[in-house]
C-alpha positions in Angstrom: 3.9 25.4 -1.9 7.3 23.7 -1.4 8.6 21.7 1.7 11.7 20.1 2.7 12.0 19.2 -1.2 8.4 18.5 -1.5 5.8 20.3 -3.4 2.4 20.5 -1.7 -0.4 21.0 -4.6 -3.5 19.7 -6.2 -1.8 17.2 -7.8 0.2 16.0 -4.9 -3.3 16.2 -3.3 -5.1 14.1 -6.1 -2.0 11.9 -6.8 -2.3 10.5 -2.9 -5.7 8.7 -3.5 -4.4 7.1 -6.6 -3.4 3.4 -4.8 -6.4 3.4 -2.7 -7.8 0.5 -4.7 -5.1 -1.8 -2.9 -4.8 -0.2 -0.1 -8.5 0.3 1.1 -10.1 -3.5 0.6 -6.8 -5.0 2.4 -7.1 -1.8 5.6 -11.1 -3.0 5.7 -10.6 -6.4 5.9 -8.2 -6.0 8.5 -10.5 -4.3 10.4 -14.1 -5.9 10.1 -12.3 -9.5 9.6 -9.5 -9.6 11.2 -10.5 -7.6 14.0 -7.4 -5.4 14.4 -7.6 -2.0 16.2 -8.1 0.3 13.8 -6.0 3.0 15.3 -3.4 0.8 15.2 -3.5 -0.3 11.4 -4.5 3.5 10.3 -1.7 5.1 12.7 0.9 2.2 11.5 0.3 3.8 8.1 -0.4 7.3 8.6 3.4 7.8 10.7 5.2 5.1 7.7 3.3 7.3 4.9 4.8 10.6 6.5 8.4 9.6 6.9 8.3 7.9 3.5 7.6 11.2 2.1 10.2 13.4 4.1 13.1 10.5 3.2 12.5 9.5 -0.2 10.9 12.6 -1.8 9.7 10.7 -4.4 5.8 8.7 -4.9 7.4 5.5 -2.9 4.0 3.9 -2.2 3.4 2.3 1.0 1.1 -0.9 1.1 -0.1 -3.9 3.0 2.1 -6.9 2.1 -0.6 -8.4 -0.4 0.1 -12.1 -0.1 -0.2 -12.1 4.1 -3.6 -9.8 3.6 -5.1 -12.0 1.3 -4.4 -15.2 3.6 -5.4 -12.7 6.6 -8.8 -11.8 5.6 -10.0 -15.1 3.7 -8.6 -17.4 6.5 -9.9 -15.7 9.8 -10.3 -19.0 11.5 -6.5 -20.1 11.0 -5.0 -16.7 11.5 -5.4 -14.6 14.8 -4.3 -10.9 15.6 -1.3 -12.5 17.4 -0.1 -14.4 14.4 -0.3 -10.9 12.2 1.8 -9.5 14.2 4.2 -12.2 14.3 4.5 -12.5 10.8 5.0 -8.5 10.9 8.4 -9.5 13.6 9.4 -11.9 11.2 9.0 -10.4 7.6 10.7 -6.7 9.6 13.8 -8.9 10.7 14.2 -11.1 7.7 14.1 -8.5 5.3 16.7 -6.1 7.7 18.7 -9.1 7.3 19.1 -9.0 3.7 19.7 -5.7 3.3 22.8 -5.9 6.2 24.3 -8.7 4.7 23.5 -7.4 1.3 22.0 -10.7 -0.4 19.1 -8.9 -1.3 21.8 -7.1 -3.9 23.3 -10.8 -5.2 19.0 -11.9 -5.5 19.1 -8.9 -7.9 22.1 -9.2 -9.9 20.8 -12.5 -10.7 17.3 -10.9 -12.2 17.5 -9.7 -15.6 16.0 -6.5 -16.6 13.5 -8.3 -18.9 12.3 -9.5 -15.8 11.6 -7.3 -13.9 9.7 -5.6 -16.6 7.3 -8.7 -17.4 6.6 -8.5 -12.8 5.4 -4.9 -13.5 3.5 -5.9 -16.5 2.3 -8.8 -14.7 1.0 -6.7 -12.1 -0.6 -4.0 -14.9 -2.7 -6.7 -16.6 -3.9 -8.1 -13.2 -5.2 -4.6 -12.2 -6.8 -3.7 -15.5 -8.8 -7.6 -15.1 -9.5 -6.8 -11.6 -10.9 -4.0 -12.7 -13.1 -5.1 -15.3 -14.4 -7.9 -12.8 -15.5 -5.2 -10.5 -17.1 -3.0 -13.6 -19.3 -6.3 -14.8 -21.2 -5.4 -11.4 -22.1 -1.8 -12.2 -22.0 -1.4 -16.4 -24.4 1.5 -15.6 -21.9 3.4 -13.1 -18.7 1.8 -14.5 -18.6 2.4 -18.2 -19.0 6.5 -17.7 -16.7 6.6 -14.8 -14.1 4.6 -17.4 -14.8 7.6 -20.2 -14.7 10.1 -17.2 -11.1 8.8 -16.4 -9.5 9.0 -19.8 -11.0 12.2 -20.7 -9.9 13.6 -17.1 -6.0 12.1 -17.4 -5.7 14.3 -20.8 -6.4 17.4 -19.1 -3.0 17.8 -16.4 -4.0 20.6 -14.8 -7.2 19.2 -13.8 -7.2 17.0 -10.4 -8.9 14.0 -12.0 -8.6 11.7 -9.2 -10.8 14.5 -6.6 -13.1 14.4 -9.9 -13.3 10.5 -9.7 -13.7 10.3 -5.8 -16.9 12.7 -6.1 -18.5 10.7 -8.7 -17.7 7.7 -6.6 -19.4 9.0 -3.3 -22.1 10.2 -5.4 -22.7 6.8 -7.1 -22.3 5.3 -3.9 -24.9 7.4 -2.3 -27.1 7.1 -4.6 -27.0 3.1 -4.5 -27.6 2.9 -0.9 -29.4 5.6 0.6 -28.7 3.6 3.9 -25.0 5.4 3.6 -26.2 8.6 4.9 -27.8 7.3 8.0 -24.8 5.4 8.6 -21.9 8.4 8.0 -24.2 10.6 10.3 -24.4 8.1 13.3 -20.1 7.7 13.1 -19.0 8.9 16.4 -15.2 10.1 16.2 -13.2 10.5 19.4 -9.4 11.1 20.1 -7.3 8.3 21.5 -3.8 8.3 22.5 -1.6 5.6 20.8 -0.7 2.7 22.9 2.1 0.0 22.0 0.7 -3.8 21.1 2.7 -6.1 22.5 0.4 -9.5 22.5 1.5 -12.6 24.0 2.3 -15.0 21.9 1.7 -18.9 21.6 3.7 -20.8 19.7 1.1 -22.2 17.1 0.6 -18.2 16.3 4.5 -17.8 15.8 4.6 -20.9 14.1 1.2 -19.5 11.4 2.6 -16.2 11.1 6.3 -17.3 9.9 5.3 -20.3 7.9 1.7 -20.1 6.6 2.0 -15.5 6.4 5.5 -14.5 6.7 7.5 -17.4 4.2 4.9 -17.2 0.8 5.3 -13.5 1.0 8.6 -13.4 0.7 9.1 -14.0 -3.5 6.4 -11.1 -3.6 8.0 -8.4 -1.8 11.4 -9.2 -3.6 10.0 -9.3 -7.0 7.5 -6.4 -6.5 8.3 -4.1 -3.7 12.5 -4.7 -4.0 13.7 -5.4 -7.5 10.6 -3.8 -9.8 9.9 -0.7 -6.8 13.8 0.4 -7.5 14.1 0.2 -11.8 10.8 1.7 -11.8 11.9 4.5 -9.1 15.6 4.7 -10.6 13.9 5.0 -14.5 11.7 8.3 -13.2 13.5 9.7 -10.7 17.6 9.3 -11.9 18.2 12.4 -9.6 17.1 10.2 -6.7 18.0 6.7 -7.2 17.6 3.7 -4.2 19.2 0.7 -4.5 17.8 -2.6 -3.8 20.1 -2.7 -0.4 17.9 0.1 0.5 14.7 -0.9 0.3 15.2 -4.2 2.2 16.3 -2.2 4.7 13.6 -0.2 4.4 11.1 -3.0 4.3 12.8 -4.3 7.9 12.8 -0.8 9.7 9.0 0.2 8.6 7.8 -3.2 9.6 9.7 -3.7 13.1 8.3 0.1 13.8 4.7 -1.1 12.6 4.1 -4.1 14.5 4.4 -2.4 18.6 2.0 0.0 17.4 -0.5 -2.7 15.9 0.1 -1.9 12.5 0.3 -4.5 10.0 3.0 -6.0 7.8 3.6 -3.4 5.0 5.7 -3.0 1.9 5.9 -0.8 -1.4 5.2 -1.8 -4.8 6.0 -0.7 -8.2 2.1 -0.6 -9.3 1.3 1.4 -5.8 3.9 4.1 -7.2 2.6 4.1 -10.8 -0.8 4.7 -9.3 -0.2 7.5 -7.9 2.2 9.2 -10.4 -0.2 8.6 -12.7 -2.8 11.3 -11.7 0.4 14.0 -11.4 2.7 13.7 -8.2 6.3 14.1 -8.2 7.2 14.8 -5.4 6.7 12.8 -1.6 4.2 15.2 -1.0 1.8 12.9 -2.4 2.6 10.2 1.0 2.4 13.2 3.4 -1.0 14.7 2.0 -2.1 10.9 2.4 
């Protein structure tokens, strides 16, 4: 089925799971760490994921800004709700900046191609050893799940990443039986979206610029700016975005984020190969997510 430009099939289906191992551990942590409101963080990404599908009509991923995650959920002491959010202000105006003034385009023009292509090979290798960290854990469960995979990405009309997801539940299940019992006591219940406005102290504007908001910064612009637009420009020539763009883009989706107790959010050239690698082409791929 096709939609204002999108296609809406298994693979756009299978394709929208295919970042969830960034996008999962930084949501939980959030959540169970942090202690942010998960309707918040969820909705924050569930509205961003929707209009980034209808706009760009291309896999643009959409992600938690890594570097402010990482400090987020390992420093729960030193960083509060209140200073998330502030760095989520800051990070949303800084990068609107940019893109209005349009030095975000001069940052570029001064980063070689070669570059940009060792940031996205950077970020290639670090998955892959991530990954094999996380397999020295399970051998038993990993090392078929890694033949599973490579057998299932040479067959393309096959939705390997549904296939993948069932083996995982399965294996999951099977490790901890505990699971069940705890899937069948969740509770779900409807609640209307409310805007987060917290007050704000000055030492949580002061963590949230300086200690979240600031060491992001060379991240998203090397990543989510600069690698997010040759990547997207080198598939998808019939759709380009120019860096201008997506610092705009960063600015808008995190100044709509923040009232609604989302968190700070970017995209990412290895969120967008992850989910074209299992077959999506389209922005369908954000909407069925």
């Amino acid at each position: 089925m096709k939609f204002a430009g999108n296609r809406f099939d298994r693979s756009e289906l299978a394709g929208a799971f295919g970042d969830l191992g960034t996008l999962v551990p930084f949501v939980v942590g959030y959540i169970t760490i942090a202690r942010l409101d998960p309707q918040g963080v969820l909705l924050g990404f569930g509205l961003l994921a929707l209009g980034t599908g209808f706009y760009f009509r291309t896999p643009m991923s959409v992600q938690p800004m890594k570097a402010i995650a990482s400090v987020a959920v390992t420093q729960p002491h030193l960083v509060t709700p209140g200073a998330i959010f502030a760095s989520a202000i800051v990070t949303g105006l800084f990068w609107l900046g940019m893109g209005i003034s349009g030095a975000v385009s001069w940052l570029a023009a001064l980063t070689s191609r070669p570059v940009v292509r060792g940031i996205v090979l950077g970020l290639g290798l670090s998955f892959i050893l991530e990954g094999v960290t996380f397999m020295q854990q399970g051998p038993l469960m990993a090392v078929p799940a890694v033949a599973l995979t490579f057998f299932l990405l040479g067959q393309p009309r096959v939705p390997a990443m549904l296939i993948l997801l069932a083996y995982g539940a399965a294996a999951a299940l099977s490790l901890d039986a505990s699971l069940v019992h705890d899937l069948g006591n969740l509770a779900p219940s409807f609640r209307l979206p409310t805007l987060r406005m917290p007050l704000l102290s000055w030492p949580e504007v002061i963590t949230g610029t300086l200690v979240l908001a600031v060491p992001q910064v060379a991240l998203t612009l090397g990543n989510a700016v600069i690698a997010t637009a040759e990547e997207h420009n080198s598939l998808f020539p019939h759709r380009p975005v120019s860096v201008r763009l997506l610092a705009l883009d960063h600015g808008l989706m995190n100044l709509v984020a923040a009232p609604l107790g989302g968190v700070p959010m970017c995209r990412g050239a290895g969120g967008m190969a992850g989910h074209i690698r299992f077959g999506p082409r389209t922005g369908g791929v954000l909407v069925n997510l």
